[in-house]
Residue, then its C-alpha position, 0 to 999 in steps of 0.5 A: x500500500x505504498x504510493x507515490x504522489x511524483x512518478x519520477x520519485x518512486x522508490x518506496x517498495x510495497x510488496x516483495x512480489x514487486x521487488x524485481x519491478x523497481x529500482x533500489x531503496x536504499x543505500x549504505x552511508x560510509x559511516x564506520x559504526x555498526x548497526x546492532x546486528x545487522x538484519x537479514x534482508x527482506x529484499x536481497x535484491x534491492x540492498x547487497x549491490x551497493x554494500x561491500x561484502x565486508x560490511x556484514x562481516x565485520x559488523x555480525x556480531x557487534x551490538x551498537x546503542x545510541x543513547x542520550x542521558x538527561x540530568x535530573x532536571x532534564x538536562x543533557x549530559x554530553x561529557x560522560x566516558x566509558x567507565x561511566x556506563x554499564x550495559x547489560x543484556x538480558x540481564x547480563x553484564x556486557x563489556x563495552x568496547x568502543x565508547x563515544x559521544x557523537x556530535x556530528x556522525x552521519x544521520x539518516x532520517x524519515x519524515x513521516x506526516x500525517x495527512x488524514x483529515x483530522x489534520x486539516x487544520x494543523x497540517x499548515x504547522x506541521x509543514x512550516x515547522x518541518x521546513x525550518x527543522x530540515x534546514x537546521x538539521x540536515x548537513x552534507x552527508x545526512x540523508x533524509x526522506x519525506x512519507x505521508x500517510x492517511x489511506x495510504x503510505x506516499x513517498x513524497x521525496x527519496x533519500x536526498x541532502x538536498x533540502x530544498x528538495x526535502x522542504x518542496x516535498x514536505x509543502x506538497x503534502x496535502x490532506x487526503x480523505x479518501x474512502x478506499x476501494x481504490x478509486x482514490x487516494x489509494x493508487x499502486x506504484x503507478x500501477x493501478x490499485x493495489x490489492x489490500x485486506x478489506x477497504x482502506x480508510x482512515x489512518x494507516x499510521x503502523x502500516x506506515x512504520x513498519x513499510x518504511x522501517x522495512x523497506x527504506x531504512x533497515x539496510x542503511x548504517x549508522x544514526x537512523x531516526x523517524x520522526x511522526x507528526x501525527x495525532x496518533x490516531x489509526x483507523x484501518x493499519x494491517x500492521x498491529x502496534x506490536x508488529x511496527x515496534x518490531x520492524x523499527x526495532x530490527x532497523x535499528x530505528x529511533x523513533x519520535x513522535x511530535x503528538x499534534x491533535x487537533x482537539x476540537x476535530x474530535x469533541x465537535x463537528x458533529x463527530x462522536x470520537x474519543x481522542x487516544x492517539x497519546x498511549x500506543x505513541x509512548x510505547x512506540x516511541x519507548x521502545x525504540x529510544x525515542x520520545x513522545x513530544x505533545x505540542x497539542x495545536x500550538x505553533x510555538x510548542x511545535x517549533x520547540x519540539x523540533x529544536x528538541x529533537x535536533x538536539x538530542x541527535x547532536x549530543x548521543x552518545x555510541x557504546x558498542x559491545x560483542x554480546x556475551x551469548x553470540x547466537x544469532x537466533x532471532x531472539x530479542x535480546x532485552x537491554x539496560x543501560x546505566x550511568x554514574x550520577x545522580x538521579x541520570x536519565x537514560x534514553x535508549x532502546x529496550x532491546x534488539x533482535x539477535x539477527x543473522x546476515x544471509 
């Protein structure tokens, strides 16, 4: 359910049975650090061609954490070292080889934002606010895409640096309110409809996730960071909560939510609809060692929130280690990070899957 609004920028694969119809979706950065273990593709054939062979080698048994950590008063500590920190899996101690804070490592970005009709009034915001945060964030060798999501998932702009191409994307998005049933909204990869389990309608937001985790960013190295701009409501996913946590998990995906509901679309207008976007988005986003920013319908909280983001990618901290149990079973692997210090704040993610390269 994938869809494109520019021909020209298809890039975004669907299904595996339309893998051999479309071009490559992703490509590896020269970042040197590992990603935590790397996972086995889903689509061999879009990835192994640009990735040197020695990647898979180097990286297969080496687990990466990016993380952040906050003072009691929530403020960002950028100066901790090596022996600070402790890191156990599954309750396991582990012995930290590699410990660094990283300030300008390469970052690969996902803008996703929705554009299903309860965000009608607030989508001008949104775009306006995500205009000026790509500018500040986005440097030479960072790459960044933009998706929309409503009764579909439509890529607005492939990976690029270019921000102007970026800011033209996230400007073109518009609310889309179609019923499904294919006749709109919910067109193929230029092919025509594309066939779906029932009607599509609504907000197919976990969809979203797990097709952009899956098919866009889990074969890229290195920072990699979603960044949803949605109420949090949706109506219509295939995808459970459950299932997207994975996929973002098993890319290696931090994921932010900016929670901008347009109240009022729910309490009047003739629509009978309870809001309860906000619970599932903090279990999406905690897991995966993001975080929830609530800005309501406010300009200038949005604003901040995006000021927030920006600078807890650029005061991470990166500790990798060889695990203790060198199975690569596919299990999950829980993880705990601590630090020296009083009442400090870890930020990271719950844990990883222990996945093989093919």
């Amino acid at each position: 359910m994938l869809n494109s609004r520019r021909t020209l920028l298809l890039a975004l694969v669907l299904l595996p049975g339309l893998a051999a119809t479309l071009p490559p979706a992703a490509r590896a950065q020269t970042t040197p650090s590992a990603d935590a273990p790397p996972a086995a593709s889903e689509f061999p054939d879009q990835q192994v061609e640009d990735k040197p062979a020695t990647t898979l080698k180097v990286n297969v048994n080496l687990v990466s954490l990016y993380f952040t950590v906050r003072d009691k008063h929530n403020g960002l500590i950028p100066t901790l070292a090596k022996s600070d920190c402790s890191i156990f899996e599954d309750k396991q101690p582990q012995t930290i080889k590699n410990f660094s804070a990283e300030t300008d490592l390469p970052l690969t970005l996902g803008l996703l934002i929705d554009t299903s009709g309860s965000q009608q009034r607030v989508l001008p915001l949104e775009q306006q606010s995500a205009d000026s945060f790509i500018k500040d964030v986005i440097r030479k060798k960072d790459e960044a895409f933009v998706v929309s999501f409503d009764v579909g998932v439509n890529l607005e702009q492939d990976f690029t640096s270019n921000t102007s191409q970026l800011e033209r994307a996230i400007d073109h998005t518009e609310i889309n309110t179609a019923a499904g049933g294919g006749s709109m909204g919910v067109p193929g990869i230029g092919q025509g409809p594309v066939p779906t389990h029932g009607a599509p309608k609504g907000t197919v937001l976990y969809d979203a996730v797990a097709q952009v985790s899956n098919d866009k960013i889990r074969s890229e190295t290195g920072r990699k960071a979603l960044i949803l701009l949605t109420d949090g409501e949706d109506e219509g996913s295939v995808t459970k909560p459950s299932e997207a946590i994975e996929a973002a998990q098993k890319a290696n995906a931090i994921i932010y939510v900016i929670l901008i509901a347009d109240r009022p679309f729910y309490a009047g207008g003739g629509f009978n609809l309870g809001y309860t976007g906000d619970s599932q988005m903090q279990k999406l986003a905690s897991e995966t060692g993001g975080r929830v920013i609530n800005v309501g319908n406010n300009g200038k909280k949005l604003e901040d929130a995006f000021a927030q983001i920006e600078e807890e990618l650029r005061t991470q901290y990166l500790a990798s280690y060889t695990p203790t149990n060198t199975r690569l079973d596919g299990s999950y692997r829980k993880l705990d990070i601590s630090c020296k210090g009083d009442g400090l704040k870890i930020q990271a993610r719950k844990g990883y899957y222990a996945l093989g390269a093919e």
